[in-house]
C-alpha positions in Angstrom: 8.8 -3.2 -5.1 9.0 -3.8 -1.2 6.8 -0.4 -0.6 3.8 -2.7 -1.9 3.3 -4.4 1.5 3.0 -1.0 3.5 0.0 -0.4 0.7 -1.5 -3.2 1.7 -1.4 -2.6 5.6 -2.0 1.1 5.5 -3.8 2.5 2.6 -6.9 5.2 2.6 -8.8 7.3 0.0 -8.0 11.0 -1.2 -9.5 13.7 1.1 -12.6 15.1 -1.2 -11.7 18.7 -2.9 -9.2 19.4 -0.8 -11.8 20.5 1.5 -10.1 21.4 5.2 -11.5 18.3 8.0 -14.0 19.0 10.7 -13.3 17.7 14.0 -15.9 15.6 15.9 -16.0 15.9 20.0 -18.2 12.8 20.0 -16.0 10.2 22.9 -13.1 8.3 20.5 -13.5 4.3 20.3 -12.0 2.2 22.7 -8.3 1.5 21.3 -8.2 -2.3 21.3 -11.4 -3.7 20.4 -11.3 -0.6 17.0 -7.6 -1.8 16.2 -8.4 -5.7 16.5 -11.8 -4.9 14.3 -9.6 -2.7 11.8 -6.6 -5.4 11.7 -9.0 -8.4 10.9 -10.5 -6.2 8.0 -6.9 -5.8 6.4 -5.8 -9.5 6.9 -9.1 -10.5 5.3 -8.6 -8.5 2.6 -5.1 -9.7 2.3 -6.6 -13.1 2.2 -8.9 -12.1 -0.8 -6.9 -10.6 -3.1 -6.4 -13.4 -5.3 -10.2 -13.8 -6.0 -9.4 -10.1 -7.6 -8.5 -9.0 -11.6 -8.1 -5.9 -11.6 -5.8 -3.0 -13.8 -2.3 -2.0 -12.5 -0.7 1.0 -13.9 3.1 1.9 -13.0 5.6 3.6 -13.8 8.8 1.9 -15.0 11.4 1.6 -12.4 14.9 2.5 -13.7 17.9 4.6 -13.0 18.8 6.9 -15.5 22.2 8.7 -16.2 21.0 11.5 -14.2 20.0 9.2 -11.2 16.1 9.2 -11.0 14.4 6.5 -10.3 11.0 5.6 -11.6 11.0 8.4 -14.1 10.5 6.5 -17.0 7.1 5.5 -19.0 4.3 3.9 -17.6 2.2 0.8 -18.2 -1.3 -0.5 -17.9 -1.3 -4.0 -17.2 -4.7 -6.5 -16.6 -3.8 -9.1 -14.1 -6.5 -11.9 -14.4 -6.6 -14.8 -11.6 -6.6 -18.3 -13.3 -8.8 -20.8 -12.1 -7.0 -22.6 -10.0 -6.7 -20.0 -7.6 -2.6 -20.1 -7.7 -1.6 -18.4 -10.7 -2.5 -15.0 -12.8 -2.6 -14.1 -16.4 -1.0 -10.7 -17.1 -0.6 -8.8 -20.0 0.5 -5.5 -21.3 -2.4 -3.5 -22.7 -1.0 0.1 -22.6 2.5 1.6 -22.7 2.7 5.4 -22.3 -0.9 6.0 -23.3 -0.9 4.0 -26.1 -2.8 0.5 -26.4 -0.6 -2.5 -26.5 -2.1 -4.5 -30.0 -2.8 -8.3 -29.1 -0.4 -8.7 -25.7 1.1 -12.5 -25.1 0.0 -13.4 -21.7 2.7 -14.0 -18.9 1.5 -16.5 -16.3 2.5 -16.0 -13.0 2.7 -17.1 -9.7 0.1 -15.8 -6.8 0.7 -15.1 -3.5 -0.8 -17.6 -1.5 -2.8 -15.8 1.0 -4.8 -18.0 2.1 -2.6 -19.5 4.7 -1.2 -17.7 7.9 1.1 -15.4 6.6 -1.4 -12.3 5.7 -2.3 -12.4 9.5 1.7 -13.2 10.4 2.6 -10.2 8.4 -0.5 -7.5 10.2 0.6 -9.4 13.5 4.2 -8.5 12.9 3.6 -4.8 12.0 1.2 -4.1 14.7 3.7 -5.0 17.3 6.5 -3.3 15.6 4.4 -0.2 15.8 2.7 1.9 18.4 -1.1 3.5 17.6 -2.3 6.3 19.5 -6.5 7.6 18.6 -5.2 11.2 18.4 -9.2 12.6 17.3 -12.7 12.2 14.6 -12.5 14.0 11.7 -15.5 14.7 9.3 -14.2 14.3 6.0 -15.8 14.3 2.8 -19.2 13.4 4.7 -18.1 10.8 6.8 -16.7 10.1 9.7 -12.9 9.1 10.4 -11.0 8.5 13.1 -7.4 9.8 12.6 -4.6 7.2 14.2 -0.9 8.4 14.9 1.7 5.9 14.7 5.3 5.0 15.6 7.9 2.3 15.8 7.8 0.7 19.3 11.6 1.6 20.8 12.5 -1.6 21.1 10.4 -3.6 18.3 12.2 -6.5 16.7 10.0 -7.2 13.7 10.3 -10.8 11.2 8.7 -9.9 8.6 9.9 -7.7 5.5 6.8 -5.9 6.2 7.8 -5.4 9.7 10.7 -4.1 9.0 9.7 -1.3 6.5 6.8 -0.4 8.1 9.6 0.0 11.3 11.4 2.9 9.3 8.2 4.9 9.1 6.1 7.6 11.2 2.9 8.8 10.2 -0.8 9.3 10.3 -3.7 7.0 9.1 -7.4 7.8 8.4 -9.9 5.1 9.3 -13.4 4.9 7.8 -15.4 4.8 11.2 -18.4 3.2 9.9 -16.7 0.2 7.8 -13.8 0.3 9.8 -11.5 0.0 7.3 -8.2 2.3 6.9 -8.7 3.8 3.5 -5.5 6.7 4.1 -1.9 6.6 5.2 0.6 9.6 5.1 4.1 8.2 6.3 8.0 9.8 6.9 10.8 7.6 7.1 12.6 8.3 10.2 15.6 5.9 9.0 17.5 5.5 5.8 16.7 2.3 4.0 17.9 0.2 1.7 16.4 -1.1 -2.0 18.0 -3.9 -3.3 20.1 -4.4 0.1 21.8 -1.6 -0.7 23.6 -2.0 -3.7 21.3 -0.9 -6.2 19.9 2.4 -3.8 19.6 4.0 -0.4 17.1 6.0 0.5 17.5 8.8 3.0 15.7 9.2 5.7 12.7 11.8 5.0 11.0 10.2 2.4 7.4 9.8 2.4 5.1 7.4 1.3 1.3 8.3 0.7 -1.4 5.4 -0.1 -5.3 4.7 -0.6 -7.9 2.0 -0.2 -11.3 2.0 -2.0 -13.9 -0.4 -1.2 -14.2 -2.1 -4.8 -16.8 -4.8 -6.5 -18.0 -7.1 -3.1 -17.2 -4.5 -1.4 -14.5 -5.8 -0.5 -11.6 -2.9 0.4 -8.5 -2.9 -2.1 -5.5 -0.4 -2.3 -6.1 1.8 -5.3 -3.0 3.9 -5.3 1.0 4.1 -3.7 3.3 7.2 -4.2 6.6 6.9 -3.0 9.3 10.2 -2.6 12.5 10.2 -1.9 16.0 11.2 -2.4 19.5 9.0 -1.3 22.1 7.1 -3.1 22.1 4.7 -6.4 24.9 2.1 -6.8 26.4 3.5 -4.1 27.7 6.8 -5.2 25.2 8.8 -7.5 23.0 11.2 -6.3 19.2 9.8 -6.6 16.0 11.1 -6.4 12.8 8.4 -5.8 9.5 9.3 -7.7 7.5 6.3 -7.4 3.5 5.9 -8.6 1.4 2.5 -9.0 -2.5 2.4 -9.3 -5.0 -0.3 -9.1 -8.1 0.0 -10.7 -11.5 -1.7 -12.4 -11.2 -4.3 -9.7 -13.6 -7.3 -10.1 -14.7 -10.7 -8.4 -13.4 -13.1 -10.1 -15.9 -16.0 -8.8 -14.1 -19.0 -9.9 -10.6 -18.4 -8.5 -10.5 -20.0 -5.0 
């Protein structure tokens, strides 16, 4: 699903306990050197991913005769990096709770990120976008610094990425010490389209929440994407979007390159 990408750019971790933020009055960073520091730490993790198995659980995406999408089962599934550093192994090993007795593998193909086009795609969304530092919070014993963003008025973005991250306002929380986003709370300000249109459209006010976790290396990883919504399916049906993926028991897979 195209709501992947904007996990990858803007993710962040759950506020502890639910626990209301204390603001810092320390001065805020200097806008451009933080946002170059925090936009090399995605693109390199964007670059890294393939060195990764990790766990991916999901819930099926489907519209039923009562126009929901994503209300169906879920599944766990291990995605293992081969060797060669260009493909994956993936299997089914749970459905709806229940382990999956020996799954086939499915080979697939892996995004190569090792060329320009993690960096193309942060480049894209960052000038698509305007940031603002709105203020330090104190969350869950840390320290973040709390960024407001907004699509530039007159951005014209290349990348899919660019383009949904375009149809979104919101706030992200950035880990001031590793700086690192690890929390994104998003609106769309625009309808948009899945499946250009013909398969659903999405209203505008739909809202997008997502997570990173630093994970084994230390490396930081999206560990979870919700996605709400309600609009049109197959052009006519009411619909209503209830979207979950999580990533989970992340680890360096040395050999894949």
């Amino acid at each position: 699903m195209k709501f992947l990408g904007l996990a990858w750019i803007l993710a962040a971790a759950v506020l502890s306990q639910g626990l209301a933020p204390v603001q810092d009055e320390r001065a805020l960073p200097e806008p451009e050197p933080f946002y170059e520091a925090v936009r090399q730490n995605i693109a390199r993790a964007q670059r890294e991913q393939n060195r990764y198995a990790y766990k991916e659980r999901r819930t099926d995406i489907h519209t039923n005769p009562f126009g929901r999408i994503g209300t169906g089962g879920t599944r766990v599934i291990d995605v293992v990096p081969a060797p060669d550093g260009l493909t994956a192994i993936r299997r089914l090993i749970e459905r709806d709770s229940v382990p999956v007795p020996d799954p086939p593998p499915e080979r697939i193909n892996l995004p190569q990120r090792r060329n320009t086009n993690g960096s193309r795609n942060v480049d894209d969304i960052t000038q698509t976008l305007k940031f603002t530092i709105a203020k330090r919070e104190i969350v869950g014993g840390h320290s973040s610094i709390v960024v407001l963003f907004e699509p530039r008025p007159n951005a014209k973005p290349t990348t899919r990425q660019g383009r949904l991250a375009r149809a979104f306002k919101g706030t992200m929380w950035v880990n001031e010490a590793a700086l690192e986003v690890e929390r994104l709370e998003a609106t769309a300000i625009q309808d948009m389209s899945i499946g250009l249109g013909f398969v659903a459209r999405v209203r505008k006010g739909a809202t997008v929440s997502a997570e990173r976790k630093p994970v084994d290396g230390g490396m930081w990883m999206p560990t979870s994407l919700r996605f709400n919504g309600e609009g049109r399916a197959m052009l006519f049906r009411k619909l209503d979007v209830d979207y979950a993926m999580d990533w989970f028991d992340y680890r360096l897979v040395a050999a894949a390159r």
